[in-house]
C-alpha positions as CSV (number, residue, x, y, z in Angstrom):
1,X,3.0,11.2,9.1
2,X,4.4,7.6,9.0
3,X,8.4,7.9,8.9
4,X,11.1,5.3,8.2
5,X,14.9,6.4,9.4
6,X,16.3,3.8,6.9
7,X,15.6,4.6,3.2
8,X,18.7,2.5,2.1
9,X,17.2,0.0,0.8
10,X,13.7,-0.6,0.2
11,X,12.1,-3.9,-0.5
12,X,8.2,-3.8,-2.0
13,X,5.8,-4.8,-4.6
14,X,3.3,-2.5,-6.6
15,X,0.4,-3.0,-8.5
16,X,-1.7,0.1,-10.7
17,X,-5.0,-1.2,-11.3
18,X,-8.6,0.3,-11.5
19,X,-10.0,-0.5,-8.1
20,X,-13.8,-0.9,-9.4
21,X,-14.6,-1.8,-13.3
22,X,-17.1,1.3,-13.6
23,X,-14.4,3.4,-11.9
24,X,-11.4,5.5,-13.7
25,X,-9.5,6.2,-11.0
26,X,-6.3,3.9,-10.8
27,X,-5.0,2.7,-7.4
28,X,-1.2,2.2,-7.1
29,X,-0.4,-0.6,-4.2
30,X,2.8,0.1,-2.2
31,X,3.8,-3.3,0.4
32,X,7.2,-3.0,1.7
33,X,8.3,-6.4,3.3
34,X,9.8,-4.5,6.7
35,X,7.2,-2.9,8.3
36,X,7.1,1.2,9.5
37,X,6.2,1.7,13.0
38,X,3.3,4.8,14.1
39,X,2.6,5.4,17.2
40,X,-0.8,5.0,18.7
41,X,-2.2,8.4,18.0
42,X,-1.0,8.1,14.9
43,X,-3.4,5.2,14.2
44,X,-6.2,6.8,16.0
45,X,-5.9,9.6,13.6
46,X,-6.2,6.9,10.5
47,X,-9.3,5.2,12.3
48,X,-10.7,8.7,12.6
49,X,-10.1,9.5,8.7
50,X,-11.4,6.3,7.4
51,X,-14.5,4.9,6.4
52,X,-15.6,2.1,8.7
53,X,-15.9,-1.6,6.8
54,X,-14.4,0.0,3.8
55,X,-13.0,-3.5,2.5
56,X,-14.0,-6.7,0.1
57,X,-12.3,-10.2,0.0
58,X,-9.6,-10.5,-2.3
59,X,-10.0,-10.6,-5.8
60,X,-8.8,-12.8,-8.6
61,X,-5.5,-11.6,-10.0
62,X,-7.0,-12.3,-13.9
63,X,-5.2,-10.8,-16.2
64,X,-3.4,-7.7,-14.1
65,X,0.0,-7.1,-13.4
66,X,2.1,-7.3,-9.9
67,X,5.9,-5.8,-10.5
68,X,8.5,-6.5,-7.6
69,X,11.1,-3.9,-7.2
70,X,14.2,-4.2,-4.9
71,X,15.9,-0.9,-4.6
72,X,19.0,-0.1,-3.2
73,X,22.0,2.3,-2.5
74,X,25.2,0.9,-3.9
């Protein structure tokens, strides 16, 4: 849905944690540091699949793990 014409290189940082302590289900966080455009209807189709006020504050770190990962074609 959201494309990116330039997959050279690709700059993020990930995370794999369990989003709730009762839960099982891992989440795996993907930021890039250059953002990806989508047009408007794009995001009115997102706004339209998610729940509303589906969010918390940020949480402690503790003890889990944040990788970096710079990848790149040489």
């Amino acid at each position: 849905m959201i494309s990116h014409s330039d997959r050279s290189t690709v700059n993020s940082i990930s995370s794999s944690n369990d989003l709730l302590i009762i839960c099982t289900e891992t989440v795996h966080w993907f930021v890039v540091k250059d953002a990806i455009t989508a047009s408007k209807e794009q995001i009115d189709m997102l706004h339209k699949l998610m729940p509303k006020n589906n969010f918390r504050q940020i949480q402690p770190l503790n003890k889990r793990t944040i990788f970096s990962e710079i990848v790149s074609d040489l």
